[in-house]
VEXDREN-2710 file (C-alpha; in Angstrom, 1 decimal):
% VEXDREN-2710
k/r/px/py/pz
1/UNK/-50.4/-70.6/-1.2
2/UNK/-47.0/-69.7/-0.8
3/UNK/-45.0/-68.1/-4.3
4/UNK/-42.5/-71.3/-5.4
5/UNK/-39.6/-68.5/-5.5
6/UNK/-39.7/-68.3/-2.0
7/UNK/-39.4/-72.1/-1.3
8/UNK/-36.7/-72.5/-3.3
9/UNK/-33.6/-72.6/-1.1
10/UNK/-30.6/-69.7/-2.2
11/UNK/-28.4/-72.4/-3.7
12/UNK/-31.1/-73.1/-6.3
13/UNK/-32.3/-69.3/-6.2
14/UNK/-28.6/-69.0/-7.0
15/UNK/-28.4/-71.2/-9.9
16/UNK/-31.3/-70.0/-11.8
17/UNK/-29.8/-66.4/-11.9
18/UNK/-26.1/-68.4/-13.5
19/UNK/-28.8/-70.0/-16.2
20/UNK/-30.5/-66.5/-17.2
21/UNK/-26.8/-65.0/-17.7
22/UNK/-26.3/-66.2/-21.0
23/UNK/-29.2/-64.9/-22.3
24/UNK/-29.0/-61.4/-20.8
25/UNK/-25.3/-61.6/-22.1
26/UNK/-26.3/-62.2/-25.7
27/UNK/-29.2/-59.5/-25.7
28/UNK/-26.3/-56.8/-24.7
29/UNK/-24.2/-58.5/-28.0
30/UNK/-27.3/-56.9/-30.1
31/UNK/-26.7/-53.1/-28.9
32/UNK/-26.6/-50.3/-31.1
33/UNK/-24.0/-50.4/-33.6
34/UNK/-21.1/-48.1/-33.5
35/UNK/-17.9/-47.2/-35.6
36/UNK/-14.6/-47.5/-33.3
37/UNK/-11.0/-46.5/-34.3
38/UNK/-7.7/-47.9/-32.9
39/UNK/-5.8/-44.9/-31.0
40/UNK/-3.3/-44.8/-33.6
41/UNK/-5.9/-44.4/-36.3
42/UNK/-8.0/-42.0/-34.7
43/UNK/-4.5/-40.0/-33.4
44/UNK/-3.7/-40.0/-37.2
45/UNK/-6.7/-38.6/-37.7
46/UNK/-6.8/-36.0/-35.8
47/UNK/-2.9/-34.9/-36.8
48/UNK/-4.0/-35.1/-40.8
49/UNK/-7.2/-32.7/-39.9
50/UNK/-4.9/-30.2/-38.3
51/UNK/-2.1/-30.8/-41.0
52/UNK/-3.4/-28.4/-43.9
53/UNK/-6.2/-25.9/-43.7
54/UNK/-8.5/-28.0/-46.6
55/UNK/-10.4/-30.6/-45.6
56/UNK/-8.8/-34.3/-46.3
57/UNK/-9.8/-37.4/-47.4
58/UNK/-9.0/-41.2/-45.9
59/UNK/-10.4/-44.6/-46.2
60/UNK/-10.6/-46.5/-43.2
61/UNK/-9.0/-49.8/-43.3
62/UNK/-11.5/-52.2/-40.8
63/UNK/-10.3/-55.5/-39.1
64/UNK/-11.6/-58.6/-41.0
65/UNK/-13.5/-60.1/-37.8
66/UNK/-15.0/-56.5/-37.0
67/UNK/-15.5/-54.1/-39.9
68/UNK/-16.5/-51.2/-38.1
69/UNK/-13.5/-51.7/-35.8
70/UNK/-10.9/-48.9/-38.2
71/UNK/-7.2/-50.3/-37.7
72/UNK/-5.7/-47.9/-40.5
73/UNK/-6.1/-44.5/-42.2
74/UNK/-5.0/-44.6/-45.8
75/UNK/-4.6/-41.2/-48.4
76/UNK/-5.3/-41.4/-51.6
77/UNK/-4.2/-39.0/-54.0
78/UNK/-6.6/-35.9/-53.8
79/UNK/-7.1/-32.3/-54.8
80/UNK/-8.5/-30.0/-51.8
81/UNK/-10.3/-27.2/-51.1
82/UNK/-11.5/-25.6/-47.7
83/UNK/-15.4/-27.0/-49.1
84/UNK/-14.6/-30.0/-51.2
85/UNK/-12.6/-33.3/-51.6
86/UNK/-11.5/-34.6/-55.5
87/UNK/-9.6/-38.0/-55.5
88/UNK/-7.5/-39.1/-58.1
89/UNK/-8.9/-42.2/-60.5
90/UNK/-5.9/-43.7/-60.9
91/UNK/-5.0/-43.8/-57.3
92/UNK/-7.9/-45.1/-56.3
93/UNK/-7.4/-47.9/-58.8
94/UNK/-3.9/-48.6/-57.8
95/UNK/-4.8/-48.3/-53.8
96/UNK/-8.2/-50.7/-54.5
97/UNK/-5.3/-53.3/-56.2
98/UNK/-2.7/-52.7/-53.3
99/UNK/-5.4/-53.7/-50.9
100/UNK/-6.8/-56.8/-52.8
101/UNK/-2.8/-57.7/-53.2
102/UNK/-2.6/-57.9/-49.2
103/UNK/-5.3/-60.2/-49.3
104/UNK/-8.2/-57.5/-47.9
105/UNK/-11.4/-57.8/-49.3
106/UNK/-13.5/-54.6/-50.6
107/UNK/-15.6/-54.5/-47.6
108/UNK/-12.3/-54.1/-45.3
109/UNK/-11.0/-50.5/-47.3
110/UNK/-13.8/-49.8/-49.3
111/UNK/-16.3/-49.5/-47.4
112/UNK/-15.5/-46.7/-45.0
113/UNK/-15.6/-43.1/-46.2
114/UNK/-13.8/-40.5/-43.8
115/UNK/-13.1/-36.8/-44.1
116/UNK/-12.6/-33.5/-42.2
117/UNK/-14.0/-30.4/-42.1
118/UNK/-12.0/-27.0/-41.7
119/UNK/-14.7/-25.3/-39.7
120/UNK/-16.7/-26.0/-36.9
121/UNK/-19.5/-28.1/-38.6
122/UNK/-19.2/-31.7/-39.1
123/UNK/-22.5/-31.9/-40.9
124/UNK/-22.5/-33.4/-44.3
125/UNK/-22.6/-31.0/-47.0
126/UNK/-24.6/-30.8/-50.5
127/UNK/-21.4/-32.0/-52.2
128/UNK/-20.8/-34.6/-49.7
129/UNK/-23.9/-35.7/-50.0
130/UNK/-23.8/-36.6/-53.7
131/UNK/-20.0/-37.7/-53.6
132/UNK/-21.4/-40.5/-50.8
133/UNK/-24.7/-41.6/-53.4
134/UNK/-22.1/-41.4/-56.0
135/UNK/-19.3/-43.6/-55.2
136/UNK/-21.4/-45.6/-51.9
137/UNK/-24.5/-45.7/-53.4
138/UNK/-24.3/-49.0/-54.8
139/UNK/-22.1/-50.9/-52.1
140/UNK/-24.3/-53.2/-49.9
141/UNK/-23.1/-51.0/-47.1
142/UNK/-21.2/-48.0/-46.1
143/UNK/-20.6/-45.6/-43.6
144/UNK/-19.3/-41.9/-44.3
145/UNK/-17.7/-39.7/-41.3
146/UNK/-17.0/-36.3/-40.8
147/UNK/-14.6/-34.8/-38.5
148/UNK/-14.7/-31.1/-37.4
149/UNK/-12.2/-28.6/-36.2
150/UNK/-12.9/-28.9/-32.9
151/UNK/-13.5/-32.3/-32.7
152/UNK/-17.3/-32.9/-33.5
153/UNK/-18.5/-35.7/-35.5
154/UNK/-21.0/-37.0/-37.5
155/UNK/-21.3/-40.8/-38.5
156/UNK/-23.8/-42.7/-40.7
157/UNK/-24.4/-46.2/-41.8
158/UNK/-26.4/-47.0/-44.6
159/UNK/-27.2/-50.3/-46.1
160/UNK/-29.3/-50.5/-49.6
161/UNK/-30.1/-54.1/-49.5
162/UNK/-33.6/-54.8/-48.9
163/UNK/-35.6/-52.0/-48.2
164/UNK/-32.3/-50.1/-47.5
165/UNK/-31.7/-48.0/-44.2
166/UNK/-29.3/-45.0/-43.0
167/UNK/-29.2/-43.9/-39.7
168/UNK/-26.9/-42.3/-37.4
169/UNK/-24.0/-44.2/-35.0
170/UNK/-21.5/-43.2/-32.4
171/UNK/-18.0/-43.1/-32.9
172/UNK/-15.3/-44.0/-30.0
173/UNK/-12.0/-45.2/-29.6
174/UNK/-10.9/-48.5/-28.7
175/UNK/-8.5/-49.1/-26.4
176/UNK/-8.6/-52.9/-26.1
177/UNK/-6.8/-54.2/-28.8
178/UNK/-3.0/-53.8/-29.6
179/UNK/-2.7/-51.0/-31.5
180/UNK/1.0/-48.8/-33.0
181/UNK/2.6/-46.0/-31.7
182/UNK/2.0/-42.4/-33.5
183/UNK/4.0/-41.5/-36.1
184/UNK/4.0/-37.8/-37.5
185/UNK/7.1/-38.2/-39.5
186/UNK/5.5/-41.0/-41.7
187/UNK/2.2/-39.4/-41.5
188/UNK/3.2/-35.9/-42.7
189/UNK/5.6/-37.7/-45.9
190/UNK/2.0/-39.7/-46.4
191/UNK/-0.1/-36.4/-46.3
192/UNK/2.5/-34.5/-48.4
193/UNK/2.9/-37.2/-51.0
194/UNK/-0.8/-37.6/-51.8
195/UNK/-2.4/-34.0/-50.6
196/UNK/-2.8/-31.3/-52.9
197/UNK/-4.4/-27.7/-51.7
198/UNK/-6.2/-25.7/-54.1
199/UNK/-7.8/-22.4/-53.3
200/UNK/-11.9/-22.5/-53.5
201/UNK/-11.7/-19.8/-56.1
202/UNK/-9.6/-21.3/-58.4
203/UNK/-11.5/-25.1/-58.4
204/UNK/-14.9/-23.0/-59.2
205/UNK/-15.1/-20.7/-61.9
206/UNK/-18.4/-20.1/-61.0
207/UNK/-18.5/-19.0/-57.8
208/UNK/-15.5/-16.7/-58.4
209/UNK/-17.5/-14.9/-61.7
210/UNK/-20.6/-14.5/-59.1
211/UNK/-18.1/-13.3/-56.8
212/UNK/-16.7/-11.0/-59.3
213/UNK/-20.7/-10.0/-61.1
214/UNK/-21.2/-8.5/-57.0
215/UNK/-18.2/-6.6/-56.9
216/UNK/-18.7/-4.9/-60.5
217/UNK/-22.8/-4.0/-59.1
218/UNK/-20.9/-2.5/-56.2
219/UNK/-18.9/-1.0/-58.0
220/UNK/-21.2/0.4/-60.3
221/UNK/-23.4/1.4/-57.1
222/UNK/-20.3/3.9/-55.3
223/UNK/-17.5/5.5/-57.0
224/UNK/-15.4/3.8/-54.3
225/UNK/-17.1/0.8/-52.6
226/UNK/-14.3/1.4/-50.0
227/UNK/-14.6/4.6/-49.8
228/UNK/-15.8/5.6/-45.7
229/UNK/-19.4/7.1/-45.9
230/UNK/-20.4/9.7/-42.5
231/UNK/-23.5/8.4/-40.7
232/UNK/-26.7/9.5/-42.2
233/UNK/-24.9/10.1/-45.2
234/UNK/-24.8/6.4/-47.2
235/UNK/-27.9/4.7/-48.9
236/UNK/-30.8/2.7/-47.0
237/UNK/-30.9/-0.8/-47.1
238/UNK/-33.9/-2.5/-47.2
END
């Protein structure tokens, strides 16, 4: 018996493939998702990472029919180190109110956490770690992303409704909407009005008195810890 495909004649052959589009079509709607930045935003990005040598902190300000589409970078008032990011209360409060004022709602600016790192690393440290379960943790969902210095990334969305989830996502940039041109002169006023460096050192006492216990035990070990010892001459390590 002969397969009903091949008695079909190609104008009907043709017609079945037009009716199985729409589906294919909304299967490919369901992908993976992923975070994507305007040019301007991401180019903003990029300049503030490269402005300072601390890492800096921005919310992303996301499009209210596609809020993992980031139209904005906004600064907040912030304390910096080359390890750490500390934002201001008070300029949170007043940047959450300037938002609400424009008529965004919280999942549009404050939902998306972004920062850089100085070094080569984007992975998320301990501290970032607990700064994201800190402030995110209770938010239905968030996303926190890392920049590095030479351009690596790492993105993750998490939701805690229901049994809660975090995974990995991509990151691109998208060309397709309408997007500003680059501004460095109101970028660099923004980053110098809201970004303040501090030196590691100074923003952790404890790290400089462990810093400063080793150099007293080395101390205490040479009578000049700078002092050049000839080969064969200086103590075994184990």
């Amino acid at each position: 018996m002969n397969n009903p495909s091949q008695i079909l004649n190609p104008r009907l052959r043709k017609l079945r493939r037009l009716l199985r589009r729409p589906r294919e079509s909304h299967a490919r709607r369901h992908r993976r998702p992923r975070l994507r930045f305007s040019p301007a935003a991401w180019a903003k990005l990029l300049y503030l990472r490269d402005r300072g040598p601390t890492e800096v902190g921005a919310f992303g300000l996301a499009a209210a029919d596609d809020l993992l589409y980031v139209e904005e970078l906004r600064l907040v008032g912030q304390q910096c180190t080359a390890v750490s990011v500390c934002f201001d209360d008070t300029a949170i409060a007043e940047f959450f109110e300037e938002q609400v004022e424009r008529g965004r709602t919280p999942e549009q600016f404050a939902r998306i956490w972004i920062h850089t790192h100085p070094g080569g690393c984007p992975l998320p440290s301990q501290v970032d770690e607990e700064t994201f379960a800190r402030v995110f943790g209770r938010c239905d969902w968030s996303v926190m992303l890392i920049l590095a210095k030479e351009g690596q990334t790492y993105c993750r969305l998490q939701f805690t409704r229901g049994p809660g989830a975090a995974f990995e996502i991509p990151v691109r940039v998208d060309f397709e909407r309408q997007f500003p041109q680059s501004d460095h002169q109101v970028w660099a006023a923004e980053f110098d009005a809201t970004v303040s460096h501090e030196s590691f050192w100074t923003a952790n006492p404890l790290a400089q008195a462990l810093f400063l216990e080793d150099a007293e035990l080395l101390a205490n070990e040479f009578d000049n810890p700078f002092e050049v010892v000839p080969p064969g001459k200086g103590p075994i390590l184990p």
